[in-house]
mmCIF file of the N, C-alpha and C atoms, coordinates in Angstrom:
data_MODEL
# 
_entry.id   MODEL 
# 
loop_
_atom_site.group_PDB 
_atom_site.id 
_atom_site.type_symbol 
_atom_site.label_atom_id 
_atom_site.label_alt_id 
_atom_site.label_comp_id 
_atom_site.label_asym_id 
_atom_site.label_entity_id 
_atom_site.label_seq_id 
_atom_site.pdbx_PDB_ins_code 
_atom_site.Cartn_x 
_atom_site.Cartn_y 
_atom_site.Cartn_z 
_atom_site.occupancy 
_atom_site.B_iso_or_equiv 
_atom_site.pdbx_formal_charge 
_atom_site.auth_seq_id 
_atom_site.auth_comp_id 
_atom_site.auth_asym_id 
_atom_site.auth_atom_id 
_atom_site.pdbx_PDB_model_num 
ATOM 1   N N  . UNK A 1 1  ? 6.218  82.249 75.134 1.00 0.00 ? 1  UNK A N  1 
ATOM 2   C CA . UNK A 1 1  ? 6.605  80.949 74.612 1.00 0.00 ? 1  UNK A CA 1 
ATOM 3   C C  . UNK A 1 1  ? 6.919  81.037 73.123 1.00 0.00 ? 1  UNK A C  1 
ATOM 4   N N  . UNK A 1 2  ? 5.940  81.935 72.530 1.00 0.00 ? 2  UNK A N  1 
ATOM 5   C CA . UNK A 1 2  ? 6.266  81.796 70.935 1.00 0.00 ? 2  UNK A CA 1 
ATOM 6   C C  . UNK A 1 2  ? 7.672  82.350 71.059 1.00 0.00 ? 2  UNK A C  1 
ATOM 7   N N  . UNK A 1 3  ? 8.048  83.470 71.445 1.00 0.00 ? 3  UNK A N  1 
ATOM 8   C CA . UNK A 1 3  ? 9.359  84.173 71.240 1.00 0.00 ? 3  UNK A CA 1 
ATOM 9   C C  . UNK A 1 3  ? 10.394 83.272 71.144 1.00 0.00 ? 3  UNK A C  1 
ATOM 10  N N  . UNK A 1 4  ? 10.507 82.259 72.767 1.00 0.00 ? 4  UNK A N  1 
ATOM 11  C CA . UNK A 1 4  ? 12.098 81.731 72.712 1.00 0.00 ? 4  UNK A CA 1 
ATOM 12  C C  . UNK A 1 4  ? 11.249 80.631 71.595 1.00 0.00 ? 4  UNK A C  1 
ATOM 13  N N  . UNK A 1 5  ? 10.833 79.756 70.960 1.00 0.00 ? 5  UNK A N  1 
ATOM 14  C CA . UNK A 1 5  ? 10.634 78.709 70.073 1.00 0.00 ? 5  UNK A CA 1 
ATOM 15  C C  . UNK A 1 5  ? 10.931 79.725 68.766 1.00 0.00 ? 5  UNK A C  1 
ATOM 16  N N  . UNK A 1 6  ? 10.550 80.404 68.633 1.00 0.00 ? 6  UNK A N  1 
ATOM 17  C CA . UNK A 1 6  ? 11.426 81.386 67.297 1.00 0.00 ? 6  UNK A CA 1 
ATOM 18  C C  . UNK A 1 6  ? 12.583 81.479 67.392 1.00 0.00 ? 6  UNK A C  1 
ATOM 19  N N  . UNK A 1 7  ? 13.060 81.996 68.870 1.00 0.00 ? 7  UNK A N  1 
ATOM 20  C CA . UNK A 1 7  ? 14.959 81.565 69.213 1.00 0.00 ? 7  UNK A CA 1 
ATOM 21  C C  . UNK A 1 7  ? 15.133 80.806 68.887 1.00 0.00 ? 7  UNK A C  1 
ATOM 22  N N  . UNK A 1 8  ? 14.842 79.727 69.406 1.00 0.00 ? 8  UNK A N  1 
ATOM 23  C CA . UNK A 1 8  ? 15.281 78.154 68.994 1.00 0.00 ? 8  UNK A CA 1 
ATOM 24  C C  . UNK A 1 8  ? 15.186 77.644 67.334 1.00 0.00 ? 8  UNK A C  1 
ATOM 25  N N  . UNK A 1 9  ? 14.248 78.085 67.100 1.00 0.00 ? 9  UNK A N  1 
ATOM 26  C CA . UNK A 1 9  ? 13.862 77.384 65.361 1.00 0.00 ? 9  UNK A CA 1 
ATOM 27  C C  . UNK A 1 9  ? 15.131 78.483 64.656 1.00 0.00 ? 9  UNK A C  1 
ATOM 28  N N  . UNK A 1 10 ? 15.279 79.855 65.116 1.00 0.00 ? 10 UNK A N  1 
ATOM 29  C CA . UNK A 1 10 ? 16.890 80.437 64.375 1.00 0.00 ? 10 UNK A CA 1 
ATOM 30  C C  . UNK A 1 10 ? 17.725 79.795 64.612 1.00 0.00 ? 10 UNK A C  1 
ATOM 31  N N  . UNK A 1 11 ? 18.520 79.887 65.858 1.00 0.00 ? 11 UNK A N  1 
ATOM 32  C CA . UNK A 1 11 ? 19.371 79.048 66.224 1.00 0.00 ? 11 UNK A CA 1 
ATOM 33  C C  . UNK A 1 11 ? 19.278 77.846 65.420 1.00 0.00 ? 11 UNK A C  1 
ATOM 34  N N  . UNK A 1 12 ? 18.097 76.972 64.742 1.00 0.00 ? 12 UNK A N  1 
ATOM 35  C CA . UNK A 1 12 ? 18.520 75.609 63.925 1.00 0.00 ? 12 UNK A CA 1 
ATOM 36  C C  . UNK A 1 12 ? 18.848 76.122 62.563 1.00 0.00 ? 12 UNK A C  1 
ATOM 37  N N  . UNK A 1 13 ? 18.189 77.042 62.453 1.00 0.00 ? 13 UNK A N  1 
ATOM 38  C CA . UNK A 1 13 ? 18.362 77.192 60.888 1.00 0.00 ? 13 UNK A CA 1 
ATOM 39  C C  . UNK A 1 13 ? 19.723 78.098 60.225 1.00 0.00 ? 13 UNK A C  1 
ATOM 40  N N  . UNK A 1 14 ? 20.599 78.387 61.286 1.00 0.00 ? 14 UNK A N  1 
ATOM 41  C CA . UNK A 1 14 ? 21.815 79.734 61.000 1.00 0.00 ? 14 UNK A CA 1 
ATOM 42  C C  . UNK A 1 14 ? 22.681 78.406 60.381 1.00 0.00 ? 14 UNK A C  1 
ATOM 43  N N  . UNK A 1 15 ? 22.654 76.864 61.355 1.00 0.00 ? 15 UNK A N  1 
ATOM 44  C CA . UNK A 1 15 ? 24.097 76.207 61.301 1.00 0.00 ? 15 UNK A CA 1 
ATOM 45  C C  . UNK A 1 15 ? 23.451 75.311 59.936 1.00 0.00 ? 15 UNK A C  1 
ATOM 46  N N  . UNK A 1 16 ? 22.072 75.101 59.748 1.00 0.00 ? 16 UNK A N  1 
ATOM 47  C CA . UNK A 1 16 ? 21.768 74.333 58.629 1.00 0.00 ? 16 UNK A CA 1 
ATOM 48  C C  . UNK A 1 16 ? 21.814 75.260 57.493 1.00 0.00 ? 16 UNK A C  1 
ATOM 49  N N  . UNK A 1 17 ? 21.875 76.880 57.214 1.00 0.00 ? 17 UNK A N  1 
ATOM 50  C CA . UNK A 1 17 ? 21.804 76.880 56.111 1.00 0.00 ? 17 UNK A CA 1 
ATOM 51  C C  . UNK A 1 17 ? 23.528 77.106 55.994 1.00 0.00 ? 17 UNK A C  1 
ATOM 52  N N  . UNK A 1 18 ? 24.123 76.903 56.758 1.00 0.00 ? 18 UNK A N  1 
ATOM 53  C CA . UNK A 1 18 ? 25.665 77.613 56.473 1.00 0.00 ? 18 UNK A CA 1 
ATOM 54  C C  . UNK A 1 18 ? 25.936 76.127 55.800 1.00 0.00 ? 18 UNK A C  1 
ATOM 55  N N  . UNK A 1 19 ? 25.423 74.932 56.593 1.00 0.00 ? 19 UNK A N  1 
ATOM 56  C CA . UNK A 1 19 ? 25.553 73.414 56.052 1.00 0.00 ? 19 UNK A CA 1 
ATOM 57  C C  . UNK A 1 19 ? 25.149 73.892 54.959 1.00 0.00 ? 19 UNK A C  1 
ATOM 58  N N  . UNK A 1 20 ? 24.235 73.852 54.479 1.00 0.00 ? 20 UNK A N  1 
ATOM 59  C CA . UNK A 1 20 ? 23.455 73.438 52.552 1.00 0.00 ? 20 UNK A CA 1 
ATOM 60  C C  . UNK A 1 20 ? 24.281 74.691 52.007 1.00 0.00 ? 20 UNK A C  1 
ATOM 61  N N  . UNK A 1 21 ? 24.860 76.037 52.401 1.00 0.00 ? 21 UNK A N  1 
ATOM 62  C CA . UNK A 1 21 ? 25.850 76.531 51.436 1.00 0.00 ? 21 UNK A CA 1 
ATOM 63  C C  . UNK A 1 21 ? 26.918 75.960 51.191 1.00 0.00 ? 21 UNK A C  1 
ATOM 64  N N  . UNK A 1 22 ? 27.770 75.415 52.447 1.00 0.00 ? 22 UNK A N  1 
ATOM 65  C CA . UNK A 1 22 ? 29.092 74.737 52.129 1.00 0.00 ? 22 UNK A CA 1 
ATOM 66  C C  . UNK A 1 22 ? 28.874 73.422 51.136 1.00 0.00 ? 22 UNK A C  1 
ATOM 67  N N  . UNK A 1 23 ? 27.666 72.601 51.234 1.00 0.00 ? 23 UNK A N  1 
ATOM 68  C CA . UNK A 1 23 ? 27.219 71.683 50.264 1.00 0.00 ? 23 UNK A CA 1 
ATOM 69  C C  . UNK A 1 23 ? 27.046 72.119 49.190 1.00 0.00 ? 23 UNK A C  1 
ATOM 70  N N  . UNK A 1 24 ? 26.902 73.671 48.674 1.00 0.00 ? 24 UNK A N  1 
ATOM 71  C CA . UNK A 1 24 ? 27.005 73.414 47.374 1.00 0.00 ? 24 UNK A CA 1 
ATOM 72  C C  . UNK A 1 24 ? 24.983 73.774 46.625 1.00 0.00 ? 24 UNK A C  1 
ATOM 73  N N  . UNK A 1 25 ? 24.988 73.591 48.017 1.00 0.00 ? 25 UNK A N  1 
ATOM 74  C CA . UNK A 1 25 ? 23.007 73.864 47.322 1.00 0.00 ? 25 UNK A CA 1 
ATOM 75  C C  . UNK A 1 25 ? 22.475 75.448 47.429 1.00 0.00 ? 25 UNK A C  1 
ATOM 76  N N  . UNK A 1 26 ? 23.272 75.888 48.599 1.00 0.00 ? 26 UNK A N  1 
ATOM 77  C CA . UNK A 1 26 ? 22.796 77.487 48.014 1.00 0.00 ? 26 UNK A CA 1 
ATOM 78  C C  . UNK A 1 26 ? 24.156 78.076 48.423 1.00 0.00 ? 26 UNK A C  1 
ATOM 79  N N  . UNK A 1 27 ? 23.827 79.522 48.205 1.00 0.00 ? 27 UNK A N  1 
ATOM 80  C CA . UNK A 1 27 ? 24.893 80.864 48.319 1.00 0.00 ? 27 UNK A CA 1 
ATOM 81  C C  . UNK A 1 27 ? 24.149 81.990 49.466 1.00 0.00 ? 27 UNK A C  1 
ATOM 82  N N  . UNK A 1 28 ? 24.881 81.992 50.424 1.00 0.00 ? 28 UNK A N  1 
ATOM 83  C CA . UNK A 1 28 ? 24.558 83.020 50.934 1.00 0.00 ? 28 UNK A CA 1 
ATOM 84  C C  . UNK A 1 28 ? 24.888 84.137 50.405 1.00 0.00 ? 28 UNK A C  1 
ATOM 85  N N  . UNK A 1 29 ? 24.580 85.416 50.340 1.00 0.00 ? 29 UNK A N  1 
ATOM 86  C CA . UNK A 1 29 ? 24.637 87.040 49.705 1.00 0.00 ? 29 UNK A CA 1 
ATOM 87  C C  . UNK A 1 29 ? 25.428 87.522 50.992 1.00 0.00 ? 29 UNK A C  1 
ATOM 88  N N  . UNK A 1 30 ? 26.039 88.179 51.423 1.00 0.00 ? 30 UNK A N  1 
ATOM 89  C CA . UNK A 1 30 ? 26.229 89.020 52.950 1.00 0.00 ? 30 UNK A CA 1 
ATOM 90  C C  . UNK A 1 30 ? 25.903 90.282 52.600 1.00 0.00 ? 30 UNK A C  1 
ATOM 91  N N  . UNK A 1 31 ? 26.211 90.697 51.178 1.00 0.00 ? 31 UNK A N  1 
ATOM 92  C CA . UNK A 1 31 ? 26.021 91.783 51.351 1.00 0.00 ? 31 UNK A CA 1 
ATOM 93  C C  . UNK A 1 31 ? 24.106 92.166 51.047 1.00 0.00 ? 31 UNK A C  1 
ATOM 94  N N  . UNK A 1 32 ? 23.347 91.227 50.694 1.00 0.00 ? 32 UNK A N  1 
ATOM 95  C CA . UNK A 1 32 ? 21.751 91.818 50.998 1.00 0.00 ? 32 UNK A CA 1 
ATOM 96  C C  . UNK A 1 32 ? 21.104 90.482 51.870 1.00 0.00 ? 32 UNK A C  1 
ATOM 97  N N  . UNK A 1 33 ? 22.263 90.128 52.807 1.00 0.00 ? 33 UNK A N  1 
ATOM 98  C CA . UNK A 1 33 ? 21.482 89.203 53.740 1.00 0.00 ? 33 UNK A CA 1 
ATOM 99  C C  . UNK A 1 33 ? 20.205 88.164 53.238 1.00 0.00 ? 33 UNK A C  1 
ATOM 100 N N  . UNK A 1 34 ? 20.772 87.442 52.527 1.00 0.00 ? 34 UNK A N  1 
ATOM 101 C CA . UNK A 1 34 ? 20.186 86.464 51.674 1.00 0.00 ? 34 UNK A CA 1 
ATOM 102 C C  . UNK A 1 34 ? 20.601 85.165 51.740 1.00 0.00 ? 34 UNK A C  1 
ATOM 103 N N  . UNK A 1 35 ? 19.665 83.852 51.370 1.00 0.00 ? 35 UNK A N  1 
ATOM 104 C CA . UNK A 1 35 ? 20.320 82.959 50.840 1.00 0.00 ? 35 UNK A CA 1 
ATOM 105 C C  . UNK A 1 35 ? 19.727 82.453 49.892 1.00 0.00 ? 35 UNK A C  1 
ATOM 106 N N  . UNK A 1 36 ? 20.379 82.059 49.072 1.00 0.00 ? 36 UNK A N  1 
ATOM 107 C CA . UNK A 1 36 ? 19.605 81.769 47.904 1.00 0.00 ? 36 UNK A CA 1 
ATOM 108 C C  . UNK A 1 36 ? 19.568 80.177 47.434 1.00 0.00 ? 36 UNK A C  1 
ATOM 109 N N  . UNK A 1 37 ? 18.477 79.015 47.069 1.00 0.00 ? 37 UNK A N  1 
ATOM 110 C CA . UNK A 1 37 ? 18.798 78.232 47.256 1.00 0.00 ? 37 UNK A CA 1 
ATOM 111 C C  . UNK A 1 37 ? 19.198 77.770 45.371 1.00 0.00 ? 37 UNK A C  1 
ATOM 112 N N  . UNK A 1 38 ? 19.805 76.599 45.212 1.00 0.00 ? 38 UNK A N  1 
ATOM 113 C CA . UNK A 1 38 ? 19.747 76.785 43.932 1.00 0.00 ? 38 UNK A CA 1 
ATOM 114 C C  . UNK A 1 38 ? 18.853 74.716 43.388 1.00 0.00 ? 38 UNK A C  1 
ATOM 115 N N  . UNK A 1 39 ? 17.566 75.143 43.232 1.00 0.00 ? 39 UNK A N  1 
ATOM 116 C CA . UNK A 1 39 ? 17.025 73.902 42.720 1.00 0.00 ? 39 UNK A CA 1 
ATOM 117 C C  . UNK A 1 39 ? 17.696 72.984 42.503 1.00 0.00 ? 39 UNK A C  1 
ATOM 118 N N  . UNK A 1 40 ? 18.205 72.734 41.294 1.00 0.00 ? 40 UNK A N  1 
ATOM 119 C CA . UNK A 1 40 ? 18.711 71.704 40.533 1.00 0.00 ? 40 UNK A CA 1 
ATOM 120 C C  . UNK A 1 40 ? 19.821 70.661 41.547 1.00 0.00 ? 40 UNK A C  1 
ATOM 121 N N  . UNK A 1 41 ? 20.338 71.564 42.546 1.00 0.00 ? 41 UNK A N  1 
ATOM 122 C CA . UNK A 1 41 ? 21.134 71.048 43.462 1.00 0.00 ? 41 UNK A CA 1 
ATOM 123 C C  . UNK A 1 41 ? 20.628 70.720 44.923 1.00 0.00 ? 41 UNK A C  1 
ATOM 124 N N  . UNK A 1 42 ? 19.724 71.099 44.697 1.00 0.00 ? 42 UNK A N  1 
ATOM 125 C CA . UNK A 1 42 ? 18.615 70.890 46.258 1.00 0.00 ? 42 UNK A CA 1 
ATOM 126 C C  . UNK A 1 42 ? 17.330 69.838 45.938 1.00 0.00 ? 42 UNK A C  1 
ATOM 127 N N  . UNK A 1 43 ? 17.119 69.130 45.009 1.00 0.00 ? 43 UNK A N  1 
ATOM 128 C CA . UNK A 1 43 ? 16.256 68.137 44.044 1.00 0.00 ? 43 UNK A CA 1 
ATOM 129 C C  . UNK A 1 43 ? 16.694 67.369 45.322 1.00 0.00 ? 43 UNK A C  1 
ATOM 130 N N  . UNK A 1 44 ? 17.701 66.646 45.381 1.00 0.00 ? 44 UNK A N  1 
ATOM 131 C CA . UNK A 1 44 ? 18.060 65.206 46.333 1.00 0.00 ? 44 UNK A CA 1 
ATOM 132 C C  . UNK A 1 44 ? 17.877 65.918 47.955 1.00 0.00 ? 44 UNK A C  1 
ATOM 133 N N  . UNK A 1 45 ? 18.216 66.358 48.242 1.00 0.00 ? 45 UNK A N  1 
ATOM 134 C CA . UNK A 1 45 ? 17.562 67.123 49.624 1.00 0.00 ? 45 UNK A CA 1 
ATOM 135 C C  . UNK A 1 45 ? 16.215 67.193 49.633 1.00 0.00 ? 45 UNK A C  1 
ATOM 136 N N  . UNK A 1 46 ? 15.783 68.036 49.167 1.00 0.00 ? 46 UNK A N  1 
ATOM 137 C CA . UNK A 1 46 ? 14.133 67.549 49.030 1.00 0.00 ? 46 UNK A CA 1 
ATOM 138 C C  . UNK A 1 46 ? 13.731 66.281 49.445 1.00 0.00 ? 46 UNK A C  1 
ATOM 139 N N  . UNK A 1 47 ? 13.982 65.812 47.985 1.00 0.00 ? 47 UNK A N  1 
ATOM 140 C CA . UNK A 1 47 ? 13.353 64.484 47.873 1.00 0.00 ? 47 UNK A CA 1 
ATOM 141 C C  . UNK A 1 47 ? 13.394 63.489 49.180 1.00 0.00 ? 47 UNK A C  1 
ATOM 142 N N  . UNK A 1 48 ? 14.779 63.766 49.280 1.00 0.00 ? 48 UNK A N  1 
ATOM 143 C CA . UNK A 1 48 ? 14.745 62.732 50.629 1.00 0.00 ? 48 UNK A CA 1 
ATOM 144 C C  . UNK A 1 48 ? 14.398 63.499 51.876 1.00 0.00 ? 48 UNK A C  1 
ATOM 145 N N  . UNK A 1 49 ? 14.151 64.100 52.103 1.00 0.00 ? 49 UNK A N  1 
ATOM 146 C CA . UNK A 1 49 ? 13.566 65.109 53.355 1.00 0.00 ? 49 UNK A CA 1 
ATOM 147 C C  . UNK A 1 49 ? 11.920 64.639 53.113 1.00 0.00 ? 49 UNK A C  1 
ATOM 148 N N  . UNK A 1 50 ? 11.312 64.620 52.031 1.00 0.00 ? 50 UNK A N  1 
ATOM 149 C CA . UNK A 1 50 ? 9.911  64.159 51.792 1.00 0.00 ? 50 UNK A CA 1 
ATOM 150 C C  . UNK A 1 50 ? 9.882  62.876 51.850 1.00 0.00 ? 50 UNK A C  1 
ATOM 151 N N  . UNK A 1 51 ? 11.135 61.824 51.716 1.00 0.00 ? 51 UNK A N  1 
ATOM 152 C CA . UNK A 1 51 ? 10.689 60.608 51.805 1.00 0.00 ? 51 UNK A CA 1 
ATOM 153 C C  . UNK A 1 51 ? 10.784 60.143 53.246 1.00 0.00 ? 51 UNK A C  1 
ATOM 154 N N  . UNK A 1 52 ? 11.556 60.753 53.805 1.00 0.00 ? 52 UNK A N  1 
ATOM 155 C CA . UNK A 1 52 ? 12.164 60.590 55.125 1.00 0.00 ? 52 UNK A CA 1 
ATOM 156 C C  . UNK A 1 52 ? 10.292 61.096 56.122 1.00 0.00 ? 52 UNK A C  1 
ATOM 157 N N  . UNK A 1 53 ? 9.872  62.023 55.695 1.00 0.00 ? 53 UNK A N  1 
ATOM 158 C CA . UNK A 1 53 ? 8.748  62.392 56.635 1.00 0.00 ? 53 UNK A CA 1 
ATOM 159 C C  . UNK A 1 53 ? 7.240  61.236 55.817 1.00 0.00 ? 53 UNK A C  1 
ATOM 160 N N  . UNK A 1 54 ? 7.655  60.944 55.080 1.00 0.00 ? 54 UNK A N  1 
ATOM 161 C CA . UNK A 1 54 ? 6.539  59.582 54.768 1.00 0.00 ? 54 UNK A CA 1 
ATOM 162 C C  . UNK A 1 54 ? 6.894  58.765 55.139 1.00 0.00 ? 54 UNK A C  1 
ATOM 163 N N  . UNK A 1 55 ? 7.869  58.254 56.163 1.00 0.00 ? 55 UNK A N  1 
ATOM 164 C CA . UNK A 1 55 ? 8.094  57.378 56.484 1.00 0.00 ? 55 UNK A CA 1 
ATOM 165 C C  . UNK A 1 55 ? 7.735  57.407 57.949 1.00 0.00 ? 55 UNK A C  1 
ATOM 166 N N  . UNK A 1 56 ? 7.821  58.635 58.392 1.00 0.00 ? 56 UNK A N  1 
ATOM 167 C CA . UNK A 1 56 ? 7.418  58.678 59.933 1.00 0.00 ? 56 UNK A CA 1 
ATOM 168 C C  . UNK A 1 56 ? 5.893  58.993 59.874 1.00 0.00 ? 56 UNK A C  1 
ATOM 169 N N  . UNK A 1 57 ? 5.118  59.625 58.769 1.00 0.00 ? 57 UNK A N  1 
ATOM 170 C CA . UNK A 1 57 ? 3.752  59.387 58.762 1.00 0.00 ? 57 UNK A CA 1 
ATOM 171 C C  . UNK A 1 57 ? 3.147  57.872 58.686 1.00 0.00 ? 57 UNK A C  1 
ATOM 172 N N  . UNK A 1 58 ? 3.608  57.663 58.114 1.00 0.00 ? 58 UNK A N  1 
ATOM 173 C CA . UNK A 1 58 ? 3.060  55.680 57.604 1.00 0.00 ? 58 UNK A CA 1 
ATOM 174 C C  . UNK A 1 58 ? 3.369  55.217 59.204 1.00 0.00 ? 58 UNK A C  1 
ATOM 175 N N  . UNK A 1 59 ? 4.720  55.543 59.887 1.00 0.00 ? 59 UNK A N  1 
ATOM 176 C CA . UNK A 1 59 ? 4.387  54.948 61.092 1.00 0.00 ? 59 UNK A CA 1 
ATOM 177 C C  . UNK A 1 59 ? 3.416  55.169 61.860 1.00 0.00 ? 59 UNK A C  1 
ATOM 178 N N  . UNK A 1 60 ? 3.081  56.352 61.700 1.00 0.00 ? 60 UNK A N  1 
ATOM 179 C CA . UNK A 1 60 ? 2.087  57.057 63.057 1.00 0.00 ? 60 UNK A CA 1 
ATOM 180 C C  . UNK A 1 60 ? 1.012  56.166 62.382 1.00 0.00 ? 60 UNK A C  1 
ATOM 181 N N  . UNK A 1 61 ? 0.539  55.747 61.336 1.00 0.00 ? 61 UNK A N  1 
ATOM 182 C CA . UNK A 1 61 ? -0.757 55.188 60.503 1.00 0.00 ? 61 UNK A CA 1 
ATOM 183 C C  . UNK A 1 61 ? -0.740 54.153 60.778 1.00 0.00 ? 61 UNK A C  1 
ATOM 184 N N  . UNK A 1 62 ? 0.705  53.028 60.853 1.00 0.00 ? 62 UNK A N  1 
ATOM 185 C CA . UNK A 1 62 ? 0.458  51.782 61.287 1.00 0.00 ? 62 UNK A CA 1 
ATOM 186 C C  . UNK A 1 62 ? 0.187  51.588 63.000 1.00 0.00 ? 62 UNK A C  1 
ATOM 187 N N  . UNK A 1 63 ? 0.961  52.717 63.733 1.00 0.00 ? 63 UNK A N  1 
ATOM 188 C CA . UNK A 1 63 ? 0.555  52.507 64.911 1.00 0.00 ? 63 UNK A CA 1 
ATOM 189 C C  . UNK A 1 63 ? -0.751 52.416 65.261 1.00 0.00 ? 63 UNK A C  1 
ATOM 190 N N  . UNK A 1 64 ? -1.644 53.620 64.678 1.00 0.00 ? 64 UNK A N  1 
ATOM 191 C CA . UNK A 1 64 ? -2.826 54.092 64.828 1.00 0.00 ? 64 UNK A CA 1 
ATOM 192 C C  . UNK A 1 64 ? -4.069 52.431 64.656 1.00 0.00 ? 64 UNK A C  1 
ATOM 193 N N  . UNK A 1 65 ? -3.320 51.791 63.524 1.00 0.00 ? 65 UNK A N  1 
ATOM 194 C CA . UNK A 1 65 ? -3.959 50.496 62.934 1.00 0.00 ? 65 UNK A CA 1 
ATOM 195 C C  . UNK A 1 65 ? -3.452 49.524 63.887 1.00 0.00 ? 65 UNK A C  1 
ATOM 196 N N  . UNK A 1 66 ? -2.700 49.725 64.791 1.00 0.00 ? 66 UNK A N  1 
ATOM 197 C CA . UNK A 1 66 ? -2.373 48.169 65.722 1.00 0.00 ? 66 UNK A CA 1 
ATOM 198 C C  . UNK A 1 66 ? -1.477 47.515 65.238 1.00 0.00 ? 66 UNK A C  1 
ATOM 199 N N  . UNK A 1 67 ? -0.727 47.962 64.296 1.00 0.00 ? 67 UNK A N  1 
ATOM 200 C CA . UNK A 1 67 ? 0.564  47.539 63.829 1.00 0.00 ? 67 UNK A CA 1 
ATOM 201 C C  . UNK A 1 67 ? 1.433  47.998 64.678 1.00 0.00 ? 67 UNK A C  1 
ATOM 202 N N  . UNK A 1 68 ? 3.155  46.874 64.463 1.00 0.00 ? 68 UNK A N  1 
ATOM 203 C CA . UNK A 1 68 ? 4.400  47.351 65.430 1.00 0.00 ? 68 UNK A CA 1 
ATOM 204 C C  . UNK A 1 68 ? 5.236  48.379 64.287 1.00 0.00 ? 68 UNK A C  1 
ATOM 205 N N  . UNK A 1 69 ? 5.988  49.359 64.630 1.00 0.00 ? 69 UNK A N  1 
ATOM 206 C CA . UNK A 1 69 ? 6.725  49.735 63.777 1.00 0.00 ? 69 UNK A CA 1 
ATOM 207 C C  . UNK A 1 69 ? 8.021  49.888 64.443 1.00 0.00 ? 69 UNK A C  1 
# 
């Protein structure tokens, strides 16, 4: 089971990092099989990737409390 879920989690990550290079946030290397990300341009990715998962925590918290979300 671990094996193919490692398939699978590559398979997500080949077409997302080719996405965040063509965006401009990193550089892939080909020639030392790298990618490199570059901060200053990956700040708003972040950020909203962290706000985006506090938002699905607070739900699981209001559910947990008997709240609708």
């Amino acid at each position: 089971m671990i094996g193919t879920v490692a398939l699978v989690v590559r398979f997500i990550l080949f077409p997302l990092l080719g996405a965040l290079a063509a965006a401009g946030i990193g550089v892939i290397d080909d020639a030392n099989g790298t990618f490199t990300i570059h901060i200053e341009n990956a700040v708003q990715v972040i950020s909203a990737a962290v706000l985006y998962g506090l938002t699905i925590v607070w739900s699981r918290i209001a559910k947990k409390r008997g709240g609708k979300t």
